[in-house]
C-alpha positions as CSV (number, residue, x, y, z in Angstrom):
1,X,12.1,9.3,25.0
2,X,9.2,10.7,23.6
3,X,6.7,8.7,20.8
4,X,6.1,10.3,17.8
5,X,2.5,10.7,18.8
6,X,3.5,12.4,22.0
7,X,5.5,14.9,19.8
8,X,2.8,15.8,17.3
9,X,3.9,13.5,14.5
10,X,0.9,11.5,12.6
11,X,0.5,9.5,9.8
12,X,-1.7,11.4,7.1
13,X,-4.1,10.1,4.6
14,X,-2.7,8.8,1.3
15,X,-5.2,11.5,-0.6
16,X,-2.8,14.4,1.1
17,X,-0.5,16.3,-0.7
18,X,2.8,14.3,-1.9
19,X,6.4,15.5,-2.4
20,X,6.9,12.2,-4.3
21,X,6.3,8.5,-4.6
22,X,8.6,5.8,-3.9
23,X,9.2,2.3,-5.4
24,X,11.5,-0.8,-5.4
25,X,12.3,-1.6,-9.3
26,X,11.2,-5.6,-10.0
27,X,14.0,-8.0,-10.9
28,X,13.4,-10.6,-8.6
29,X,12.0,-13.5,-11.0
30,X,10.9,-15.9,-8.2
31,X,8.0,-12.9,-7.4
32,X,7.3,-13.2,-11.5
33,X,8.8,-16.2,-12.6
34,X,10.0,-16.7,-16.4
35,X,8.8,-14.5,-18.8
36,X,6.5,-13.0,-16.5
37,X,8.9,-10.3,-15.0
38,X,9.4,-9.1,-18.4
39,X,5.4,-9.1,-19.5
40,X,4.8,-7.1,-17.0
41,X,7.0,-4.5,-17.1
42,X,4.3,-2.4,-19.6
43,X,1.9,-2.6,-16.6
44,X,4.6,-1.5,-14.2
45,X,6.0,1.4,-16.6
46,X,2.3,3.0,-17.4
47,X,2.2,3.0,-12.9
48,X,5.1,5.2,-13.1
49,X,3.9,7.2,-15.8
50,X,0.7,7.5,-14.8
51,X,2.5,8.8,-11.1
52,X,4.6,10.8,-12.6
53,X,2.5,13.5,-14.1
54,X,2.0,14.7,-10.5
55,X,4.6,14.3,-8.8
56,X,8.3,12.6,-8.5
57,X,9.0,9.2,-8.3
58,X,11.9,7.6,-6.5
59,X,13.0,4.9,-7.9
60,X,15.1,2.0,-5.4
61,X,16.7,0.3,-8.1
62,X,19.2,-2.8,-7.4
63,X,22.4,-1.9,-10.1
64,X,23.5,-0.1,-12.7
65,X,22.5,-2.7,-15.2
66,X,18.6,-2.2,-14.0
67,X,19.2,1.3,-13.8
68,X,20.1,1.6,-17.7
69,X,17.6,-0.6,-18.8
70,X,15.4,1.8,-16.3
71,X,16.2,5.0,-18.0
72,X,16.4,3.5,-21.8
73,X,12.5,2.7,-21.2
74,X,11.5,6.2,-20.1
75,X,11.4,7.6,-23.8
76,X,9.8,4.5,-24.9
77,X,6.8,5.1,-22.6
78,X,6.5,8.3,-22.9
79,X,7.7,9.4,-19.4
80,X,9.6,12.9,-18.5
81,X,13.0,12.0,-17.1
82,X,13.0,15.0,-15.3
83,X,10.4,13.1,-12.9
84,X,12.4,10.5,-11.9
85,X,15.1,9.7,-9.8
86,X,17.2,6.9,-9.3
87,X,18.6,5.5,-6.0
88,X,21.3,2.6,-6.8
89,X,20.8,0.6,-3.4
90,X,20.9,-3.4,-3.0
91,X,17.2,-4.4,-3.3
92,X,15.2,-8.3,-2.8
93,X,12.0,-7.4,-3.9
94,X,9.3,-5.6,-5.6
95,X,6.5,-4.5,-2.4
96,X,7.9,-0.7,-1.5
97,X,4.2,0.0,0.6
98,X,5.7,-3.0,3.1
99,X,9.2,-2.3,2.9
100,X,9.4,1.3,2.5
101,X,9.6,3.8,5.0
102,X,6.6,5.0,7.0
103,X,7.1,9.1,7.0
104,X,4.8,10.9,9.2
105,X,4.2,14.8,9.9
106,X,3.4,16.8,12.3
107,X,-0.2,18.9,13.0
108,X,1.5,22.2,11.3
109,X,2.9,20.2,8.9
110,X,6.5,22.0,8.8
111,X,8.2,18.8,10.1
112,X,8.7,15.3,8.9
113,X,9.7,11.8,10.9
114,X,10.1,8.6,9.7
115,X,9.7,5.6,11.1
116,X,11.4,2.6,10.4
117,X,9.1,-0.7,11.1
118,X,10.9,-4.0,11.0
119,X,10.0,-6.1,7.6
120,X,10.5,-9.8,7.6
121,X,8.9,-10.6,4.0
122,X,5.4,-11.6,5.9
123,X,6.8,-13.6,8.6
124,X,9.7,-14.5,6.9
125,X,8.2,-16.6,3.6
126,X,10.9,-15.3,1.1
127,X,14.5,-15.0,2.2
128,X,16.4,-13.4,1.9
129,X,15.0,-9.9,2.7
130,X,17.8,-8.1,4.7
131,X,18.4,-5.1,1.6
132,X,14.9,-4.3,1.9
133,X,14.4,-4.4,5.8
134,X,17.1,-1.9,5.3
135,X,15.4,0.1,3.0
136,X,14.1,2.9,5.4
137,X,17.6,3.8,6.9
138,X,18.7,4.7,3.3
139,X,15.6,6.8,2.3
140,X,16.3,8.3,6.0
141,X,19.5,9.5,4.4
142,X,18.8,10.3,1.0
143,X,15.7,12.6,2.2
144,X,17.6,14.2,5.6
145,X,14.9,12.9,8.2
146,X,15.5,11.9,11.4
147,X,14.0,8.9,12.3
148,X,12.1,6.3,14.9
149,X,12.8,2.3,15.0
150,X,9.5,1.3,17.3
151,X,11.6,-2.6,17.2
152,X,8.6,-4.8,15.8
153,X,7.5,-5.7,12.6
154,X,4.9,-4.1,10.4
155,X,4.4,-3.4,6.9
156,X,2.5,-1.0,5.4
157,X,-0.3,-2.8,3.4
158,X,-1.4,-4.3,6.9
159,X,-2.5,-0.4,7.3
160,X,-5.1,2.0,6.4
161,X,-5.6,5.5,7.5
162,X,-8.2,8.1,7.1
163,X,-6.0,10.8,8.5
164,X,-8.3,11.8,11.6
165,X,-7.2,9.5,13.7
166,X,-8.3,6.1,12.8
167,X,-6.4,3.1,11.3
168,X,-7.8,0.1,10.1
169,X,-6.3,-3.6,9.6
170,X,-7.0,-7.4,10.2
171,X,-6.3,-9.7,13.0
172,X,-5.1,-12.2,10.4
173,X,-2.3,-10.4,9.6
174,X,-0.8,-8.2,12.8
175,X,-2.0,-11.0,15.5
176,X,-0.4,-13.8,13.6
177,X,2.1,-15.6,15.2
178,X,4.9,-14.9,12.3
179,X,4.9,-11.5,12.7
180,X,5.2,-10.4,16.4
181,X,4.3,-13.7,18.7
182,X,5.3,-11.8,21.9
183,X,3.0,-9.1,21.8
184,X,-1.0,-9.0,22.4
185,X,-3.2,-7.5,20.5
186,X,-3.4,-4.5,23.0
187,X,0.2,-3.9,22.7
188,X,0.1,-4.0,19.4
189,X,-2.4,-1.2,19.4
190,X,-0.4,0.4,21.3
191,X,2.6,0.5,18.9
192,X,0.0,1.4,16.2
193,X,-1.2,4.7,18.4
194,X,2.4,5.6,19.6
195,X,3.9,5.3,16.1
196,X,1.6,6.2,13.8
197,X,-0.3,8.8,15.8
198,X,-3.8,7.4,15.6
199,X,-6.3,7.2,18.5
200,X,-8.2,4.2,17.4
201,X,-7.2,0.9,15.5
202,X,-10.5,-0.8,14.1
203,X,-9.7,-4.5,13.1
204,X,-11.2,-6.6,10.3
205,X,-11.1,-10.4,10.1
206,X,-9.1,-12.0,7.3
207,X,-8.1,-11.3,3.6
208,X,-8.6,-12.6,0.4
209,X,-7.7,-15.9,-1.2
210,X,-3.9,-15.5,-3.0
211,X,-3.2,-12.9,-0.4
212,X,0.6,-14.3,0.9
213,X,0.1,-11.5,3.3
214,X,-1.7,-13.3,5.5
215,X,-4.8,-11.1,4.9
216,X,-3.6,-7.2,4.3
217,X,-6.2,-4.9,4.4
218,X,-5.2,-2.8,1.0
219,X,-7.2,-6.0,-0.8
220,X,-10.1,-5.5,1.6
221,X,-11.0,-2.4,2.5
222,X,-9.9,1.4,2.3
223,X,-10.8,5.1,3.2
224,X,-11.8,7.1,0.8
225,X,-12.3,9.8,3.0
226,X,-12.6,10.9,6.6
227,X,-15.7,8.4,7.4
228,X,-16.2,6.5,4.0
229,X,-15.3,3.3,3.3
230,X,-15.5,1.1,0.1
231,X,-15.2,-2.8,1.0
232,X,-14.7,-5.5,-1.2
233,X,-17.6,-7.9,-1.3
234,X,-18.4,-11.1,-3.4
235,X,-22.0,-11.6,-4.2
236,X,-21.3,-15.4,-5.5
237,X,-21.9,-17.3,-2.4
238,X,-20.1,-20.2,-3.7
239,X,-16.8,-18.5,-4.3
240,X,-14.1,-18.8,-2.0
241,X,-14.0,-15.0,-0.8
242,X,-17.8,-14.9,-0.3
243,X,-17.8,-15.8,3.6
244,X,-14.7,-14.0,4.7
245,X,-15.6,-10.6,2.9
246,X,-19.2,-10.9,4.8
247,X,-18.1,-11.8,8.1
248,X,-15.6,-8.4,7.2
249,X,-18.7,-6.0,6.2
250,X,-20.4,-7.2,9.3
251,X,-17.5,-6.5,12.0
252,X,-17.6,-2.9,9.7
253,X,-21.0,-1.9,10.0
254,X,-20.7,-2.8,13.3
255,X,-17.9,-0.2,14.0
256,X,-17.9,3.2,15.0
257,X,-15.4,6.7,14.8
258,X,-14.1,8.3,18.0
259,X,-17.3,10.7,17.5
260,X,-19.7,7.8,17.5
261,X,-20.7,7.8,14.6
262,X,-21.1,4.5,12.1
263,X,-18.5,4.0,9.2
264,X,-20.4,5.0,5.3
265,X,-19.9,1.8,4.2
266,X,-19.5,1.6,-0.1
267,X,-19.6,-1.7,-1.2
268,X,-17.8,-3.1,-4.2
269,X,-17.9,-6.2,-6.0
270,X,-15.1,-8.1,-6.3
271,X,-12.9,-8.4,-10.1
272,X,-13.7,-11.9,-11.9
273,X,-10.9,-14.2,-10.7
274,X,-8.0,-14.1,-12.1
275,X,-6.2,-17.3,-12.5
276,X,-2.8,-17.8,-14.0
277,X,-1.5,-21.2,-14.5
278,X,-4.3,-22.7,-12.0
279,X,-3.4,-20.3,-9.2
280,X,-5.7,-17.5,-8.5
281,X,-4.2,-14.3,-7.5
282,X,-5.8,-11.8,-5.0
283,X,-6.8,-9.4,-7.6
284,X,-8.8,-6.6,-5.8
285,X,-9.9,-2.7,-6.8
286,X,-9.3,-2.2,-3.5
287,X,-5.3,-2.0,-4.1
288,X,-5.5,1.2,-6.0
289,X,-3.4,4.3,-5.1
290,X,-4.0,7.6,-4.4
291,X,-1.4,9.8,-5.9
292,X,-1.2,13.5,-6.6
293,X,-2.2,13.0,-10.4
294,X,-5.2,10.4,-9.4
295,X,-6.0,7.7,-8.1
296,X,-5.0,4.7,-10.1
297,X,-7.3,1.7,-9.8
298,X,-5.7,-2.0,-10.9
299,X,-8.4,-3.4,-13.9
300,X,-8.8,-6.8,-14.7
301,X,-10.4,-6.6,-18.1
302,X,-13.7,-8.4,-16.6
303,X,-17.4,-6.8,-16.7
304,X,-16.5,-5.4,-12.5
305,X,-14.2,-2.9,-14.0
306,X,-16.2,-0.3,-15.0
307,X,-18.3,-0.7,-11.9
308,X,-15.6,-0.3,-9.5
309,X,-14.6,3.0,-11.9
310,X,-17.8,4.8,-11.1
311,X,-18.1,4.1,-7.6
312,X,-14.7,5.3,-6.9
313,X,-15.0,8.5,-9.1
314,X,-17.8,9.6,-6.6
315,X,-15.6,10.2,-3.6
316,X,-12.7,11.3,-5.6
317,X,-13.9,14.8,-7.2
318,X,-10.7,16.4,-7.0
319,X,-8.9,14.4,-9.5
320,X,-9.2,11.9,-12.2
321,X,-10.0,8.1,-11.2
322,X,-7.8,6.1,-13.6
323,X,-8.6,2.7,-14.0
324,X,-4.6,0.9,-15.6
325,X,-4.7,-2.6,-16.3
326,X,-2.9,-5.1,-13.5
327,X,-3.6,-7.9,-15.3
328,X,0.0,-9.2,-15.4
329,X,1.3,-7.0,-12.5
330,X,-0.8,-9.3,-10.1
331,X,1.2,-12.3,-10.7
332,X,3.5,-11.2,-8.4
333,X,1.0,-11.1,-5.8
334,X,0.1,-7.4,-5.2
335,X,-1.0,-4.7,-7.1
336,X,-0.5,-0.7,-7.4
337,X,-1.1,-0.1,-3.2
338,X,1.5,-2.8,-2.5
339,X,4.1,-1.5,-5.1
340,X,4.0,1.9,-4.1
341,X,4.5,4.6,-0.8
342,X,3.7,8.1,-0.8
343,X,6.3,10.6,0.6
344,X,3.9,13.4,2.4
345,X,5.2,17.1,1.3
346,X,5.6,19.2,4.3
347,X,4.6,22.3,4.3
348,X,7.5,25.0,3.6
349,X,7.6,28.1,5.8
């Protein structure tokens, strides 16, 4: 049987046209525990909001319940119902970008595929997670694709494309040993060529502290277009992400594309930490996402903010850089990337 690669199908950059946006609605408290799944449902509504202007959003939500308390909220934060739509499907968690479906196209971009990666909750740290390693076969349904099951474990903010070709990711994420033990790392490759239709996988070191991921790169380091970069540095030398983000922007400037060329390389200081009760999160601007409407970058209400703003708004001149607070939101862990996974459009004949 053919790979996806083999049959034209590739994995396009996030700042591509989108036929919508889907997400798992929160309700799982031990991700936000007490009263913070409901403090940051403002943070999580004004996402949807600000997503919505552009295109739909797909909304995985766990019952009726949620779904009424979903659609009572709409009017209240000023978002057009005719935008969204709700999927009643058993959920466990919030993290769609490493649950959700991978959907690829192919180079004439009249055909879709999607691929369905295994998901273990990042090497299997919160059971249960069976509804949302389950979660592709549904969208399969609901959106009429046909669809790929490579039989290993990956999850989408371990990934970062620039759309020609190249992916990037970390070695303390895809090689560890809770993931996929039985494979190398040139067999992992492999699957990331075959299945995502890439020619080259560049790898990265480590991730940031409060990253449960085990290091994804959508906290480290992203494309922001063909053969930029922006990468998260920390200029304090005595803070705990100083070493790890330098030994990362060395391995980077070190790299080069399939046509030899060296990676731009624009670097960004990290956001103050942010510590809630004495843990600190991994809050990074390099979890924003690009959606139709802009590209929405998580703030931290620290002096960085603005910075991280302008530097942004340079490479992203065909729509608005939108800086929403994830102040609360990163509690749980993650930020906008993590929550979130673009559906491509397809081109219609």
């Amino acid at each position: 049987m053919k790979t996806p690669k083999e049959l034209g199908f590739y994995f396009p950059a996030e700042w591509d046209a989108h036929e919508s946006t889907w997400i798992t609605f929160p309700h799982n408290d031990h991700s936000w525990q007490g009263d913070k799944l409901a403090d940051m449902y403002p943070e999580y509504f004004a996402l949807i909001k600000a997503i919505s202007v552009g295109e739909i959003v797909n909304i995985q939500v766990n019952d009726d319940q949620l779904a009424a308390f979903i659609k009572s909220q709409l009017a209240v934060y000023g978002i057009e119902e005719s935008q969204i739509r709700l999927h009643i499907q058993p959920t466990n968690d919030a993290w769609c970008r490493d649950h959700g479906p991978a959907i690829l196209v192919n180079q004439s971009g009249d055909e879709r595929l999607l691929v369905d990666w295994g998901y273990n909750a990042w090497g299997g740290k919160y059971p249960p997670f069976d509804s949302d390693n389950e979660s592709p076969t549904r969208i399969a349904s609901i959106l009429g694709l046909n669809k790929v099951i490579p039989g290993i474990i990956m999850e989408g903010g371990s990934v970062d494309f620039n759309g020609a070709g190249t992916v990037l990711t970390s070695r303390s994420c895809l090689l560890n040993p809770n993931r996929n033990p039985h494979l190398s790392q040139a067999q992992i490759e492999q699957y990331l060529c075959d299945y995502y239709g890439v020619e080259q996988v560049l790898w990265v070191s480590d991730g940031i502290v409060g990253d449960d991921t085990d290091g994804h790169i959508d906290d480290t380091v992203r494309f922001v277009n063909e053969d930029t970069v922006i990468a998260m540095v920390e200029p304090n030398e005595q803070d705990e992400n100083h070493a790890v983000l330098a030994q990362n922007l060395r391995e980077l400037q070190a790299m080069r594309l399939p046509n030899g060329k060296p990676l731009n390389i624009v670097e960004i200081p990290m956001p103050a930490a942010v510590v809630i009760d004495e843990f600190r999160a991994p809050g990074s601007y390099a979890n924003f996402y690009i959606c139709n409407a802009g590209v929405l970058v998580p703030t931290f209400d620290c002096a960085q903010d603005a910075f991280a703003l302008e530097r942004l708004a340079q490479f992203f001149t065909d729509r608005p850089v939108i800086g929403l607070s994830a102040k609360k939101i990163i509690w749980g862990q993650g930020s906008f990337h993590c929550l979130t996974q673009q559906e491509p459009a397809a081109k219609h004949a």
